[in-house]
C-alpha positions as CSV (number, residue, x, y, z in Angstrom):
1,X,0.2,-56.2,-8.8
2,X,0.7,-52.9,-7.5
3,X,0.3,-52.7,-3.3
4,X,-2.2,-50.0,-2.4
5,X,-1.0,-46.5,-2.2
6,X,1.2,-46.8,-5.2
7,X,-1.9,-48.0,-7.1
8,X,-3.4,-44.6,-5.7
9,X,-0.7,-42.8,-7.0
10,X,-0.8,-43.9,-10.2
11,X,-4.6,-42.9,-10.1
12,X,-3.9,-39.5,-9.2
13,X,-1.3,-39.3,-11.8
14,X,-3.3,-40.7,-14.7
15,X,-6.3,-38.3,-14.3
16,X,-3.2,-35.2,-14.4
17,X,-2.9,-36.5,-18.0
18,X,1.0,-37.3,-17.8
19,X,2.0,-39.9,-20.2
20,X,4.4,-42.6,-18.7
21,X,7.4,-41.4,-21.1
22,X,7.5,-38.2,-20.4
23,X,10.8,-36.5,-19.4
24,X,10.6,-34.4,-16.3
25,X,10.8,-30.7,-17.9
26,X,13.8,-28.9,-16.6
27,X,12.6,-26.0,-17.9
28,X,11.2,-25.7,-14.3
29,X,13.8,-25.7,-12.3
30,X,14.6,-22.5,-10.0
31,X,17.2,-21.7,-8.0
32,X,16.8,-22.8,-4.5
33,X,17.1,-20.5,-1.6
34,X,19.8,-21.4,1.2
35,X,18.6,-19.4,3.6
36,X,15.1,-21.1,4.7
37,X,15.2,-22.5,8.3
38,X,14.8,-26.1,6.3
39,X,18.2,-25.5,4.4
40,X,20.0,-24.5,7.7
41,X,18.7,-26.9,9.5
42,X,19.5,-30.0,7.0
43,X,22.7,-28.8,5.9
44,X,25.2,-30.0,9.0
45,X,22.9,-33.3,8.9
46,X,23.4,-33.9,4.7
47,X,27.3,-33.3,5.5
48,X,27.3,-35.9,7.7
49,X,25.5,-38.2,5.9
50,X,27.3,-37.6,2.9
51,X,30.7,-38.8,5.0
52,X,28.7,-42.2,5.8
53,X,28.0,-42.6,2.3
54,X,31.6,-41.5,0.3
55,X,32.2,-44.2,-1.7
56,X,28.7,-45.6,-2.2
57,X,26.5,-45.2,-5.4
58,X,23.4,-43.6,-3.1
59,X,22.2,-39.7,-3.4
60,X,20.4,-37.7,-0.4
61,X,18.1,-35.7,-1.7
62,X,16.1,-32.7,0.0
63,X,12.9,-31.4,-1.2
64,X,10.9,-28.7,0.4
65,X,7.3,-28.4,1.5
66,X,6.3,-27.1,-2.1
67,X,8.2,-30.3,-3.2
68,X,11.1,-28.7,-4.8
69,X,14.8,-30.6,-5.0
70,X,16.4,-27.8,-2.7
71,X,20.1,-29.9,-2.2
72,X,21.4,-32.9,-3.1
73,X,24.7,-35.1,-2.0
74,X,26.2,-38.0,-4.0
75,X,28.3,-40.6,-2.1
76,X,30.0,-41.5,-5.3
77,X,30.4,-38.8,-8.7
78,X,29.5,-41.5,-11.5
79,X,25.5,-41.1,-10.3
80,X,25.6,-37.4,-10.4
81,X,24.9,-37.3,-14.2
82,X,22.8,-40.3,-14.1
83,X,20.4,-38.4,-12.1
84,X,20.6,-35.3,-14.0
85,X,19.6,-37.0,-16.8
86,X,16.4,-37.7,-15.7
87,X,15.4,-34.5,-13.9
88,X,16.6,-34.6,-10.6
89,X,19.0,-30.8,-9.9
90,X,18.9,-28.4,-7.6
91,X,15.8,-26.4,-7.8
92,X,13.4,-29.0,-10.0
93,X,9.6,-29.3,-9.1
94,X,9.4,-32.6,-7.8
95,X,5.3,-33.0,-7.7
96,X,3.4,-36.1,-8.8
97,X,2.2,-34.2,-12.0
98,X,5.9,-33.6,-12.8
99,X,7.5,-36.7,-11.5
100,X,4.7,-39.5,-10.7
101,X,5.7,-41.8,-8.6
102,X,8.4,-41.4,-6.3
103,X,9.5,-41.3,-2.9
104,X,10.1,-37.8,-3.2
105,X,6.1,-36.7,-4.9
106,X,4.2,-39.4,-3.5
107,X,6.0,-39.1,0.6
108,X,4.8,-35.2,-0.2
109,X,1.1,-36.4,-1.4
110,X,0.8,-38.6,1.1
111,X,2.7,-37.4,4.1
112,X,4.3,-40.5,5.6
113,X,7.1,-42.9,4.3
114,X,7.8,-44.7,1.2
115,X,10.0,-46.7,-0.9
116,X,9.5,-47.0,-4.6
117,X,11.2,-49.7,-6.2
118,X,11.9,-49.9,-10.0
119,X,9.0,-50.7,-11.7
120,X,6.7,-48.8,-9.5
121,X,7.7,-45.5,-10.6
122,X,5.3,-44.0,-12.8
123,X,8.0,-42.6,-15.7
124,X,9.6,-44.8,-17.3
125,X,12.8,-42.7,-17.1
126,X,12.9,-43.5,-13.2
127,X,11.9,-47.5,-13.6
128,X,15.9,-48.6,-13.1
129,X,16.1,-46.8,-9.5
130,X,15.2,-47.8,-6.2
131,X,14.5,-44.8,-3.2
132,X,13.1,-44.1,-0.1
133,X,11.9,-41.0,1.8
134,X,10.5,-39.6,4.8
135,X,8.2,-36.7,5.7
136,X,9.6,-33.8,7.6
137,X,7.7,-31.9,9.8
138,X,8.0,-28.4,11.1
139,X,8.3,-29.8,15.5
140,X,7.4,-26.2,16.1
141,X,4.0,-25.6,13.6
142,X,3.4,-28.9,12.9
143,X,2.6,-28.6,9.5
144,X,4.5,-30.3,6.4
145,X,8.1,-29.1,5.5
146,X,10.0,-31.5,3.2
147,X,10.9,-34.8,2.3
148,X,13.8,-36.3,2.8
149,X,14.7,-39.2,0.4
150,X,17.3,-41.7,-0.7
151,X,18.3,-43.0,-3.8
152,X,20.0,-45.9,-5.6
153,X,20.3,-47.5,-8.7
154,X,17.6,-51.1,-8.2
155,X,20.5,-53.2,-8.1
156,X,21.7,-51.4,-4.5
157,X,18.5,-51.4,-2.9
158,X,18.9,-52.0,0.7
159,X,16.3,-52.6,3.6
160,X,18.4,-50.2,6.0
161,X,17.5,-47.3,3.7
162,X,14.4,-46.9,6.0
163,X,15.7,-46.6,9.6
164,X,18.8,-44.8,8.3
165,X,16.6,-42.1,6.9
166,X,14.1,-41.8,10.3
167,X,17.3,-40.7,12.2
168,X,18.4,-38.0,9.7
169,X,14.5,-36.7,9.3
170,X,14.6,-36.3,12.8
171,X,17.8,-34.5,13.3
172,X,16.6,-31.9,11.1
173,X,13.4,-31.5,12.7
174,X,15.5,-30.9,16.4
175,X,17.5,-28.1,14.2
176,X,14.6,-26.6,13.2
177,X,12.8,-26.5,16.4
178,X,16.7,-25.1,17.9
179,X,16.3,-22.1,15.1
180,X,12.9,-21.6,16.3
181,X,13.6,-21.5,19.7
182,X,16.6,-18.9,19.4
183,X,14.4,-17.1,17.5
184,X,12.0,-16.9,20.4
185,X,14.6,-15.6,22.1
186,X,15.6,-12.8,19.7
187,X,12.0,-11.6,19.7
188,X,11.9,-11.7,23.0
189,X,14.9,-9.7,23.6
190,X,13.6,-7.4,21.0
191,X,10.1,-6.6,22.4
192,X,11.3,-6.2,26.0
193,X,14.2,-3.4,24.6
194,X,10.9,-2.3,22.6
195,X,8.7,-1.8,25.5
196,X,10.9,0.5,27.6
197,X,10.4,2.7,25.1
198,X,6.9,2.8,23.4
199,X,4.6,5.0,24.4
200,X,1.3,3.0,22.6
201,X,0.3,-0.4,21.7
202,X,3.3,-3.0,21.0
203,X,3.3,-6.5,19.3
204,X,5.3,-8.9,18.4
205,X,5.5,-11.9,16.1
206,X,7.8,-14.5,15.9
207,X,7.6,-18.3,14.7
208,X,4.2,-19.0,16.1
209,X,4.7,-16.7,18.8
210,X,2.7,-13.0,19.8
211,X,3.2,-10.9,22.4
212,X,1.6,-7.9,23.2
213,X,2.2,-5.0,25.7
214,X,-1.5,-4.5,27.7
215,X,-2.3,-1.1,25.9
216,X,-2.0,-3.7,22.6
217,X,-4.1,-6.4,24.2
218,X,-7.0,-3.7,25.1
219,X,-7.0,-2.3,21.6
220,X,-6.8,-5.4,19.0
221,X,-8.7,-8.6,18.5
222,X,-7.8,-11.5,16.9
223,X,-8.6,-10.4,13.5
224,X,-5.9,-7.7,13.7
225,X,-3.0,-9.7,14.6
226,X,-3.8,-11.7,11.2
227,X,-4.2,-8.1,9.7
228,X,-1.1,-7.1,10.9
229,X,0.9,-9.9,10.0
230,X,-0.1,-9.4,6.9
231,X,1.4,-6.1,6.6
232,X,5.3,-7.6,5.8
233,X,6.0,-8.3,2.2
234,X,9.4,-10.4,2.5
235,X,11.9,-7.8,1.9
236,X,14.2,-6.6,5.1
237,X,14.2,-2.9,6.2
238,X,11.4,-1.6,8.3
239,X,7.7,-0.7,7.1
240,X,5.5,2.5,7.9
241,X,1.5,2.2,6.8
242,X,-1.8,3.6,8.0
243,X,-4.2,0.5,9.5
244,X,-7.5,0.3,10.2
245,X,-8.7,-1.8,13.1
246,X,-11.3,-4.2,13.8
247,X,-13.2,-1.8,15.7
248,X,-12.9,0.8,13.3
249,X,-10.1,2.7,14.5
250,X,-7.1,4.0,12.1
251,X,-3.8,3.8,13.0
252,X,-0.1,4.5,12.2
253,X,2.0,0.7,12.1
254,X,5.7,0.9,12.3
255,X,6.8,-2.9,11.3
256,X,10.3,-3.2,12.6
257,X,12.3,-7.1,11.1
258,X,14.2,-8.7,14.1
259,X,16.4,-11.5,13.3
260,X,15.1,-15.2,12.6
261,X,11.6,-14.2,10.7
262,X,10.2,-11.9,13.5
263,X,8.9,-8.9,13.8
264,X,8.1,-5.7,16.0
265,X,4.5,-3.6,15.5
266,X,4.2,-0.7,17.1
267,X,1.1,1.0,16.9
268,X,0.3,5.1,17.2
269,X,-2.5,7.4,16.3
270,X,-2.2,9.3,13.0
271,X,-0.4,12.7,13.3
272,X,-3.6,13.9,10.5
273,X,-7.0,13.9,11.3
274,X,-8.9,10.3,9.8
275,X,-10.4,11.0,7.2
276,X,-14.2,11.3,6.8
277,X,-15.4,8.2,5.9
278,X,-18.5,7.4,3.9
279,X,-21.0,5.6,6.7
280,X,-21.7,1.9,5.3
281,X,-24.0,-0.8,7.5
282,X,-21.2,-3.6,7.7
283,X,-17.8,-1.4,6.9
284,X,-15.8,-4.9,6.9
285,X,-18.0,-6.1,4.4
286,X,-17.5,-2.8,1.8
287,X,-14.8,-4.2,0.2
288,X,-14.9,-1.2,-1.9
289,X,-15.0,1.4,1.1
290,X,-12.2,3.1,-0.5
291,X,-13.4,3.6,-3.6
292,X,-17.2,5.0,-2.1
293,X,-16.2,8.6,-2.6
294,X,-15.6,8.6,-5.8
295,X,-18.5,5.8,-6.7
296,X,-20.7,8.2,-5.5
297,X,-19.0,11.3,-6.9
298,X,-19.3,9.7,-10.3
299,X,-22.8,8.5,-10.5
300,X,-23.8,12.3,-9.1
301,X,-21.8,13.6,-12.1
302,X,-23.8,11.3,-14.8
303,X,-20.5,10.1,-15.5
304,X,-19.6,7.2,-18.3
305,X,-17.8,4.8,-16.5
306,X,-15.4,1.7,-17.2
307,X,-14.8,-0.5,-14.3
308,X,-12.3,-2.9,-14.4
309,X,-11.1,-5.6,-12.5
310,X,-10.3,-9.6,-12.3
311,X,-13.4,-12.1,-12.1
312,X,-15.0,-11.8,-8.8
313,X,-13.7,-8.3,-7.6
314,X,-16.9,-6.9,-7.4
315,X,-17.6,-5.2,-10.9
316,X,-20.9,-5.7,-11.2
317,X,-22.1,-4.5,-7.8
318,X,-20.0,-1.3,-8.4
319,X,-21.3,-1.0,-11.8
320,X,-24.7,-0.9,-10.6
321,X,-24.0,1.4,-7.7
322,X,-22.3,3.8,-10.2
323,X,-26.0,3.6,-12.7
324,X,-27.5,4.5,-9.7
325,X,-31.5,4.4,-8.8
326,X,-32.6,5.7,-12.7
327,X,-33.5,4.0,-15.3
328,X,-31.2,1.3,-15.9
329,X,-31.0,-1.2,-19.3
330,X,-28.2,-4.4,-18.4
331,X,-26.7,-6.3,-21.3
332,X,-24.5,-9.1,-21.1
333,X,-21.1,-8.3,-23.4
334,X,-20.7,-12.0,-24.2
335,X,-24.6,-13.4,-25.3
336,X,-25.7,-10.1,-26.9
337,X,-26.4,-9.6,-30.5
338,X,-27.5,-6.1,-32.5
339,X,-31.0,-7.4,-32.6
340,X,-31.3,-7.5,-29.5
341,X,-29.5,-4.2,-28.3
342,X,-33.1,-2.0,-29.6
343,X,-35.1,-2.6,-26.2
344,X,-32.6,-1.9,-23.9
345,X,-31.6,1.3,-25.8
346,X,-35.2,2.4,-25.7
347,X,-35.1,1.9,-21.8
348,X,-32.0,3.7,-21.5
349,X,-33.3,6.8,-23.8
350,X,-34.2,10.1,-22.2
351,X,-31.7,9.8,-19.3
352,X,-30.8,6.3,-18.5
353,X,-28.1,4.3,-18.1
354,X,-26.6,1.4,-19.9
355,X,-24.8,-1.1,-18.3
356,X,-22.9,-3.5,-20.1
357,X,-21.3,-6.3,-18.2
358,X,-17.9,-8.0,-20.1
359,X,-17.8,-5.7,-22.3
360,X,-14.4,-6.8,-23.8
361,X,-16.6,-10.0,-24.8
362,X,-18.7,-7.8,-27.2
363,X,-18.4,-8.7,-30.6
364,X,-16.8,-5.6,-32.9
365,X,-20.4,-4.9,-34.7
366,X,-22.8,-5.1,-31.4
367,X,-20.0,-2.9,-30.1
368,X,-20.0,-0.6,-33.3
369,X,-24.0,-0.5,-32.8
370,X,-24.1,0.4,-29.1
371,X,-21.2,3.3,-29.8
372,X,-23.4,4.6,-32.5
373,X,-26.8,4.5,-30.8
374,X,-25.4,5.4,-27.6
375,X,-24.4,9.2,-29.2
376,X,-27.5,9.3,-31.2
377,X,-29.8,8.9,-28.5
378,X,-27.4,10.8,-25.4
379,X,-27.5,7.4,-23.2
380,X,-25.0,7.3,-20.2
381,X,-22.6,4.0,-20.2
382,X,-21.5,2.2,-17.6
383,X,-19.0,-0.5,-18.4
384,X,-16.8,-4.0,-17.2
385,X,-14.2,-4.9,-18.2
386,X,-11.0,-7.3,-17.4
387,X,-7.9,-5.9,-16.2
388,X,-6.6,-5.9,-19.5
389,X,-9.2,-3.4,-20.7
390,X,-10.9,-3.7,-24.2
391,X,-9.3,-5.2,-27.5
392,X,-8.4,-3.3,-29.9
393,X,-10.9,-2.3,-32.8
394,X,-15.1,-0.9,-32.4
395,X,-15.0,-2.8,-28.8
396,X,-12.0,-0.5,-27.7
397,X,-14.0,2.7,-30.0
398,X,-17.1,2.1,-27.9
399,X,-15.2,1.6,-24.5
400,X,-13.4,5.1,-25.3
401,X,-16.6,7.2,-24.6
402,X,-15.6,6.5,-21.0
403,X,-13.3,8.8,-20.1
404,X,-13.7,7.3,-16.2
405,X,-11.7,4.6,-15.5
406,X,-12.1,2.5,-12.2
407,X,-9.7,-0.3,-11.4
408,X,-11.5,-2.3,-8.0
409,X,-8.1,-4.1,-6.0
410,X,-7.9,-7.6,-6.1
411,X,-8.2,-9.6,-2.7
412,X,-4.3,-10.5,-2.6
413,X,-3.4,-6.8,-3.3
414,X,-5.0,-6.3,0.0
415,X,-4.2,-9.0,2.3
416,X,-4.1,-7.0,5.7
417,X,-8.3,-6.5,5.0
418,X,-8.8,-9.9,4.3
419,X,-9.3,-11.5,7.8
420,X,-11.6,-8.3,8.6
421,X,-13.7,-9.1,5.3
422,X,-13.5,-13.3,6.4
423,X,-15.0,-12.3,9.8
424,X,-17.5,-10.3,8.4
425,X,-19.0,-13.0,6.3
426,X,-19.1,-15.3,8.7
427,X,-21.5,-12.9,10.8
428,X,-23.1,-12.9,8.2
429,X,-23.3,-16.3,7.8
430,X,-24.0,-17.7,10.9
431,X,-24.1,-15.2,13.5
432,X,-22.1,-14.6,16.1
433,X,-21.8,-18.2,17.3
434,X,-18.8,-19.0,16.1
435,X,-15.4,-17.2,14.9
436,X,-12.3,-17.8,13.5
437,X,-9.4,-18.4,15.3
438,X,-6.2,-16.0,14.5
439,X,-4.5,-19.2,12.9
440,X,-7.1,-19.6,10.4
441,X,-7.5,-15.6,9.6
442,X,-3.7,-15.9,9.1
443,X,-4.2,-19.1,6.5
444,X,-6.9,-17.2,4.8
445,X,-4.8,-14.0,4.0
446,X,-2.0,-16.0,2.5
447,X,-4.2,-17.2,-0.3
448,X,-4.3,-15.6,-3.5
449,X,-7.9,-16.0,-4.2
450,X,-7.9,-16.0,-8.2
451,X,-11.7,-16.2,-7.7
452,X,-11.4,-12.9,-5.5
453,X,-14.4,-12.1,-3.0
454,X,-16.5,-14.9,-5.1
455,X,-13.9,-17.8,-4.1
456,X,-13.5,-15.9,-0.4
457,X,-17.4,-15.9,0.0
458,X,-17.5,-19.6,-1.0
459,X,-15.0,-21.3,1.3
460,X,-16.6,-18.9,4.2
461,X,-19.9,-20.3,3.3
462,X,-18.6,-23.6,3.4
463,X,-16.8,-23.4,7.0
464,X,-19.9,-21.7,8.1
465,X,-21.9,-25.1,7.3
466,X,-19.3,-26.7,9.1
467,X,-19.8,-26.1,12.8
468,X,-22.8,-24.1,14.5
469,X,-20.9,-22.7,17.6
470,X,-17.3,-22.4,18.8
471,X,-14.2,-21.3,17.4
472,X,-13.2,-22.2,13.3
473,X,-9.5,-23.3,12.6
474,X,-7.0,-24.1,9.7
475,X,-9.1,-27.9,10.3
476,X,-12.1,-26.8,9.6
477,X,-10.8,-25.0,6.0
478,X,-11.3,-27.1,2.8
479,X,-8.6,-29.1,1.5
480,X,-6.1,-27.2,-0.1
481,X,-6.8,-24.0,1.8
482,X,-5.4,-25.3,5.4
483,X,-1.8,-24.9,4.8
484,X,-0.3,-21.7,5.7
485,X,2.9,-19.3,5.1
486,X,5.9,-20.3,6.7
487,X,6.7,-16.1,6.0
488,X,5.0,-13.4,6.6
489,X,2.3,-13.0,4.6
490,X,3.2,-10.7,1.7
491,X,2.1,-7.2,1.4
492,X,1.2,-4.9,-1.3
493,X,4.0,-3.9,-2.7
494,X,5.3,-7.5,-3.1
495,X,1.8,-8.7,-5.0
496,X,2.3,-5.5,-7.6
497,X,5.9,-7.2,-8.6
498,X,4.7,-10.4,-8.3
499,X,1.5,-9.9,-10.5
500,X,3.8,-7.9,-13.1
501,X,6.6,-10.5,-13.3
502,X,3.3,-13.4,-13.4
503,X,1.9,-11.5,-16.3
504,X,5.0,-11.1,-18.4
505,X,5.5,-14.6,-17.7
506,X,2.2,-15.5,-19.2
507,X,2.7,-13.5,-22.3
508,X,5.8,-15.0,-22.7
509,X,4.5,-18.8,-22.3
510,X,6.5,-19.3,-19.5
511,X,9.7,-18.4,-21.4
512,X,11.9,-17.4,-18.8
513,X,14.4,-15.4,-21.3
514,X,12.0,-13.8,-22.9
515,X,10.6,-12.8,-19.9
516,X,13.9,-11.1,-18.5
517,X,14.8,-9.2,-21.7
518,X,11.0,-7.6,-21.8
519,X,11.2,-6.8,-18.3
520,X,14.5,-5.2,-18.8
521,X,16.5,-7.8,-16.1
522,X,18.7,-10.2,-16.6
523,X,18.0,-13.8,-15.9
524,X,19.9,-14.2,-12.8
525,X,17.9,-11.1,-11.0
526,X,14.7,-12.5,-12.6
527,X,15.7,-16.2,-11.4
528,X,15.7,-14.8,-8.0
529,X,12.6,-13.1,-7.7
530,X,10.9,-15.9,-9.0
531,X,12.3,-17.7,-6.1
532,X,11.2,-15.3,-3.3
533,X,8.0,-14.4,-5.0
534,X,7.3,-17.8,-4.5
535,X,6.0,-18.2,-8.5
536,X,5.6,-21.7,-10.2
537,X,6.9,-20.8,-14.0
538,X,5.9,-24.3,-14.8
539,X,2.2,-23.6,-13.9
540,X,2.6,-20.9,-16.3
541,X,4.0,-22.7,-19.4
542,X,0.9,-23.8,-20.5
543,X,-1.3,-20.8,-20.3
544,X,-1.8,-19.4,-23.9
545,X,0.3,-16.5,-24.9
């Protein structure tokens, strides 16, 4: 019988869908970074470990907080290749819906120690080993970031496995918590050098650490230090953007890197003029407050119109601010047959506007109908569409009598608006009563939100429901939207390479050659990116081409 939480496991495992004699797919595996704070840290503690263990048939194995084998040591060569050939390199997703049960997966699901013994593992390519691991947690954030684990073959299964790995876990936590604390000091030193000098508002971030100069702590809330966090995308080398504030105000951010992850923001007006922005009642909830001008411009022209843009980006509400107040006949692109296409024609005769929602759903003869109808009887079009546009055939001949294209962002392409757009909502919610903290704004904006402002609006409704006064954290976030970046959240520029390389990925099935000869890379550059644009290939292996 199977004790408790491996029973669990196997639950959890079974309703993935992975069958027992699978082979873990190395097909996943990506080349692991040595330069995260984990890696530094563990590295002088594997070493030693690996001394205490020459000789011995026992591996150390390292896996980071997304649960990715990141180094392992062998105390004696001849289990090297046994462990290869099930699946366990450098770089290999190590999840429960990869691996099943293990002491690596399951320690990561359940965040405490484990030992899995033979027949408890879930594959039956892992029954004939024994292992053991430990959690390790970030001493300075407190948050989940690796496992630590040991492994034998069953037949050298020991009971000092366990207290031999609670030592090493904790040695690596002290290194990380060193690193952070030297970090501390580098920002430190850096803002103090920076503050002799600046004229205006100064911040700076560090490994949960801000400090502000007091022209900085009069001018931002804490929805801008989320906002401006959010403005570094990864790559070294400073960073020079326009902002908008809480309150409204535009400003000029120069993001300077200082060593160990931190970073210097100083904050000036704009040498320009702002420009003239269209008034709107809530501006933090106009998601598409840049796009206003020409929105209005367009539906004053009479213009045909298709607007494009993910699932839950808003299409609909900008296609029905672009109709404007006339009269306006809605179809729906993907229920929609010629039959009934006659009465909203009528209504859009004479002046009106039709509004056709999906229209890449349209089958190729209601689209031939509406193309032909629409001429014939001089009705305006206004239509959505997917990012992808609309396929190729009458459905792309109808779409073409829009010569007005308007592509709304998506939520992660803006990431510095989203803790403004989160607080907003929430007001909107509940009132003023209750706010997010700065931790939680900065959890928010390192989500990618497939579901765009849909899936943003729905976990704010849900924390709103959760607590009628006081101040919201990453707690009171739904399961699998409390754990934050470890980085900087990503910026624009590093979405727009990540979306490309996601999308050719897709297309490709996941193929990761494929992939780097129609990007025009090689595999190596590819392999890397993939890596620091923190993308899960295996997630995208199944996706239809």
């Amino acid at each position: 019988m199977l004790r408790p939480e491996i029973a669990q496991s196997w639950h959890r495992i079974e309703s993935c869908g992975l069958d027992p004699a699978a082979c873990i797919d190395v097909g996943a595996v990506v080349e692991p970074d040595p330069g995260t704070r984990l890696r530094r840290a563990a590295g002088p503690v594997l070493t030693a470990l690996e001394g205490h263990l020459r000789g011995s048939r026992f591996a150390l194995v390292l896996a980071d907080r997304e649960t990715r084998l990141v180094d392992i040591r062998f105390g004696s060569p001849e289990l090297e290749p046994v462990l290869q050939s099930v699946g366990v390199v450098p770089g290999q997703l190590f999840t429960e819906q990869v691996s099943g049960t293990n002491s690596v997966a399951t320690v990561a699901e359940l965040r405490r120690g484990i030992a899995v013994v033979g027949a408890e593992h879930y594959l039956e390519s892992l029954k004939r080993f024994a292992c053991y691991g430990v959690p390790i947690r970030d001493p300075l954030t407190g948050r989940h970031a690796g496992v630590l684990d040991i492994t034998c073959l069953t037949a050298d299964a020991s009971p000092l496995l366990r207290p031999f790995l609670l030592g090493a876990a904790q040695q690596i936590a002290d290194g990380m918590l060193a690193e952070a604390r030297g970090s501390h000091r580098r920002v430190l030193a850096a803002f103090e050098a920076a503050r002799l000098r600046a004229a205006g508002p100064l911040v700076a971030f560090g490994p949960d650490l801000v400090l502000t100069n007091d022209a900085a702590a009069d001018l931002l809330q804490p929805v801008d230090h989320a906002a401006l966090q959010a403005l570094r995308h990864g790559r070294p080398g400073a960073v020079h953007t326009e902002v908008e504030l809480a309150s409204g105000r535009r400003m000029v951010a120069r993001v300077e890197p200082v060593g160990g992850g931190g970073f210097l923001v100083e904050l000036e007006r704009p040498e320009r003029p702002s420009v003239v922005r269209v008034a709107v009642p809530v501006p933090d909830r106009d998601w598409h407050a840049e796009l206003r001008p020409r929105i209005l411009r367009y539906r004053a022209e009479q213009a045909n119109v298709l607007v494009l843009g993910e699932p839950g980006t808003g299409r609909t509400t900008v296609a029905t601010q672009l109709a404007g107040a006339g009269p306006v006949a809605v179809l729906a692109g993907a229920l929609v047959t010629v039959a009934e296409t006659h009465v909203p024609l009528a209504e859009a005769t004479g002046g009106g506007t039709l509004l056709v929602e999906d229209a890449h759903l349209l089958a190729p003869a209601v689209a031939a109908h509406l193309g032909h109808e629409a001429d014939r009887r001089g009705v305006r079009l206004v239509l959505t569409a997917g990012l992808d546009g609309l396929p190729p055939g009458e459905t792309a001949a109808f779409g073409a009598r829009c010569p007005v294209r308007l592509e709304l962002p998506t939520v992660r392409s803006r990431r510095d608006r989203i803790p403004a757009l989160a607080g907003a909502l929430l007001r909107e919610r509940a009132g003023g009563a209750v706010r997010f903290t700065t931790g939680a704004l900065r959890t928010l904006a390192a989500h990618d939100w497939p579901g765009n402002l849909r899936e943003l609006a729905t976990v704010v409704g849900y924390v709103a429901g959760r607590r009628s006064a006081g101040d919201l954290t990453e707690a009171d976030l739904p399961p699998g939207y409390r754990e934050g970046p470890r980085e900087p959240v990503p910026g624009a520029l590093w979405q727009a390479e990540r979306d490309a390389i996601v999308r050719c990925l897709e297309s490709c099935g996941g193929n990761k050659v494929h992939a780097a000869r129609r990007l025009g890379i090689s595999r190596t550059t590819l392999y890397r990116r993939i890596r620091e644009l923190h993308i899960d290939p295996e997630a995208l292996r199944e996706r239809p081409a």
